[in-house]
N, C-alpha and C positions, 0 to 999 in steps of 0.2 A: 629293318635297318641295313643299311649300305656302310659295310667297310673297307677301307683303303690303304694297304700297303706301299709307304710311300720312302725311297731311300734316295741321297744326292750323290753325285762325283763333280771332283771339281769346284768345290769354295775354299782348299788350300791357294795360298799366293803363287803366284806364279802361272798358277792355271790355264789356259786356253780358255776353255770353255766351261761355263758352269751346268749343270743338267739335273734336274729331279725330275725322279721317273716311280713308276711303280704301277700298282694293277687294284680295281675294286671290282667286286662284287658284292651276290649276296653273304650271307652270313652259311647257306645251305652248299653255297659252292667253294667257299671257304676251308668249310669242316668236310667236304670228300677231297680239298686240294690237297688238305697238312695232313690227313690220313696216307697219302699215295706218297706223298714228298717224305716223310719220312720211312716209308717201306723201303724209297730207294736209295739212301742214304745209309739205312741196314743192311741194304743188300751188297751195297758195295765192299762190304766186310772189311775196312779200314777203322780200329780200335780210334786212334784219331779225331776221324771226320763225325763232328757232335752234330756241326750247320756246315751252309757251303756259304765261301766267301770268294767272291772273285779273284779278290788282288791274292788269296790263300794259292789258289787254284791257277793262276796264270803269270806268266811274266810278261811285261810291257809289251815284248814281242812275240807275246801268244804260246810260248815256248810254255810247257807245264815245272810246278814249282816245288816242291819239299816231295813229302811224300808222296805225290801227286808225279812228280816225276818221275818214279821206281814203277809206275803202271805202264801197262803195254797199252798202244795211242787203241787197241780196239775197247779193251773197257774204258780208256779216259771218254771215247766219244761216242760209246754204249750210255755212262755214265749221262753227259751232259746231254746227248738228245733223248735219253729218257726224264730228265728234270725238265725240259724244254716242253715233250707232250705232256707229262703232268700238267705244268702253265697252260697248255692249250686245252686238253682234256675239259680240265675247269671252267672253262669258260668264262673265267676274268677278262676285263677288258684294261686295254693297256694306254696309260699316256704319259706323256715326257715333254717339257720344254727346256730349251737348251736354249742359253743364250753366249755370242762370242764377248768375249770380255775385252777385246782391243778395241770393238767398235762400242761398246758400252762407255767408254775410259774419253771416245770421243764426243759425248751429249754434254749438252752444257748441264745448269744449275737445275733450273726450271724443267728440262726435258726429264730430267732420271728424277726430280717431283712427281709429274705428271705418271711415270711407267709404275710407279712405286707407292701408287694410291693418293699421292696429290688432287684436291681440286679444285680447281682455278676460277673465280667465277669473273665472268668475260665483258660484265657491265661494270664489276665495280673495280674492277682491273686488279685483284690483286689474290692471294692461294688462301680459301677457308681452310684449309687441310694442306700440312706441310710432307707426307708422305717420309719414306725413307731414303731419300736421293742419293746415303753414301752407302747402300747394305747394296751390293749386285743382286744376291741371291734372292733380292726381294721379286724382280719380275720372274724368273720361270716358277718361285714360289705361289707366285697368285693364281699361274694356270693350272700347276699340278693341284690345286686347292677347289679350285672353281670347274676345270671340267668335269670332276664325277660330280658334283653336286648339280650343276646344268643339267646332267645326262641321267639323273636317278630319276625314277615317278615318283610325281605330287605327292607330299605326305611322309616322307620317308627321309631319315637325315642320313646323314657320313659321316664316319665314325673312322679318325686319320692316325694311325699309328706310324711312328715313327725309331727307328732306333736309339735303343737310351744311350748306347755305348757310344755315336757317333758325335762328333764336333758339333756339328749342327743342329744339337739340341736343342739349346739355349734361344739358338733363333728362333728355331721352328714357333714353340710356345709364342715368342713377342710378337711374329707376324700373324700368327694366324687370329692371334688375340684383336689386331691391326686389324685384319678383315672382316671377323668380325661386330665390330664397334662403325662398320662402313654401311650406313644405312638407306645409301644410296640406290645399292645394287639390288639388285631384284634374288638373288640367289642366298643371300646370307642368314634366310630362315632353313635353311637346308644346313647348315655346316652346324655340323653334332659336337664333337667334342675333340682334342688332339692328343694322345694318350702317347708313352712311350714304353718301350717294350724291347726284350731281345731277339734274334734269330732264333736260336734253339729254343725257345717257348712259343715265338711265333713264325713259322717257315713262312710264311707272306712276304715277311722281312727279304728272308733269304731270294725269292724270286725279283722283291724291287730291287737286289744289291745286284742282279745278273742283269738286270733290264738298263737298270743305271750304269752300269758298267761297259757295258756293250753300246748305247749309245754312245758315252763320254768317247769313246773308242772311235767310232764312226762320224761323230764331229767332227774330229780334226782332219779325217780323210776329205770331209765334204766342205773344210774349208781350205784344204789345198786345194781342191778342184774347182772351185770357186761358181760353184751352182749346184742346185737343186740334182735331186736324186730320186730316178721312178722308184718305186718297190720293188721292179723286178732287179733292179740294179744293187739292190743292198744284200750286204753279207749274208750269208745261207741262215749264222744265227740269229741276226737281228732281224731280219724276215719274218722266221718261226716265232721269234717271241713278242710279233708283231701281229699277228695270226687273228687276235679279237677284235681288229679295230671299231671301235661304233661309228669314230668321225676321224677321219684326216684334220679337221680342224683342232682334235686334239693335240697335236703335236706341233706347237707350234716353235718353231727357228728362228733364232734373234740375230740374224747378221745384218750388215747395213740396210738391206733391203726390210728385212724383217721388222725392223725398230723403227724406220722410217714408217711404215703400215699401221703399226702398232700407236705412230705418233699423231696421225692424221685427224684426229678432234681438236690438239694443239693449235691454238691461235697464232698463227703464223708471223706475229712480233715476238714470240718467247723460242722460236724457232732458232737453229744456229746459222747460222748468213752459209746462202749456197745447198740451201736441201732442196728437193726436188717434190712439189707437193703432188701427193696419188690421191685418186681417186678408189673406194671401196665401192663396190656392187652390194 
């Protein structure tokens, strides 16, 4: 069995960008990860720190926060780049979709049908499958769902845990329930079950809360800059906790271009006037 640590930043209002991120493996890489993750967590000898939480641990401008601030920056980033090789040690792999939510806000009716598990059938003109057109969270949800399951060998399911304590409980279950009941897809006999769970029972948590974090972070830089980003170009920690990738296609970006990409099986009358149709390889 294949299990997946999977945590969101960004499905409060107002948000930029929405992003679910997190890391699967085995069950065997797992059980030496939360061994090591919590040695370091003791060792930090803060009565405190039970789990590590980002927004706990950082201020918007990266500054350090509560207790966290009373540390000298050599343990704060002793601390953090030892939680960081722990993740990589492991050998998990890591994905995240991120979508911007201004250019989501500009798809018509039909288009966020379509991204959101909609399916249109193209002879009798009209949607067998009405999808979730008004949940944003529903598209980077499908891919943080669907690439470890793609990416696991035949035979083997994924087993999706998610934080209980988090907003995005509630969703979690109804979409994946969604994806499930999708019999189209070729991958939905992979997808095991969606369980919820806390940090400190499960540190897997804790690593998708750093990986979501640090993306949601690095979104809004890579949409001021308004283009794509090598890897050698990205933050030192988002880099590192980047470190397992199996596919670039894991990670997939939903800004205009992305969404446009993402649209191109849409039959080009349900299109919104003025898109530019692409061609996929």
């Amino acid at each position: 069995m294949v299990e997946a640590y999977m945590d969101e930043s960004g499905i409060h209002d107002g948000a930029h960008v929405c992003v679910i991120a997190g890391y699967w493996g085995s069950e065997k890489q797992w059980t030496r990860f939360e061994n090591r993750w919590r040695e370091i967590l003791k060792a930090a000898n803060e009565p405190s720190l039970k789990e590590f939480h980002s927004t706990d641990f950082w201020y918007e401008d990266d500054s350090r926060k509560g207790v966290f601030a009373k540390w000298s920056d050599a343990k704060a980033d002793k601390f953090i780049h030892d939680l960081i090789t722990c993740i990589v040690d492991s050998k998990v792999a890591p994905t995240d979709a991120t979508l911007v939510v201004s250019e989501w806000n500009k798809l018509n009716l039909d288009e966020r049908r379509f991204l959101t598990g909609g399916h249109y059938h193209p002879t009798q003109k009209k949607w067998i499958t009405s999808g979730a057109p008004n949940k944003t969270y529903f598209l980077p949800f499908q891919f943080a769902i669907v690439n470890p399951a793609l990416a696991c060998s035949p035979g083997l399911h994924v087993q999706y845990i998610f934080d209980l304590h988090k907003q995005f409980r509630h969703y979690a279950i109804e979409l994946f329930d969604l994806l499930k009941l999708d019999k189209t897809a070729e991958w939905t006999h992979r997808l095991g079950s969606l369980t919820m769970d806390n940090g400190e029972a499960a540190p897997g948590l804790q690593a998708a809360d750093l990986f979501a974090y640090r993306s949601y972070k690095h979104a809004k830089v890579r949409i001021a800059r308004d283009r794509p980003m090598q890897l050698n170009e990205l933050p030192l920690l988002l880099k590192r906790l980047l470190t397992n990738i199996k596919s670039f296609q894991d990670f997939p970006f939903f800004d205009a271009d992305g969404l446009n990409k993402a649209l191109h099986n849409l039959p080009a009358e349900l299109r919104t006037p003025g898109f530019t149709p692409v061609k996929i390889e």
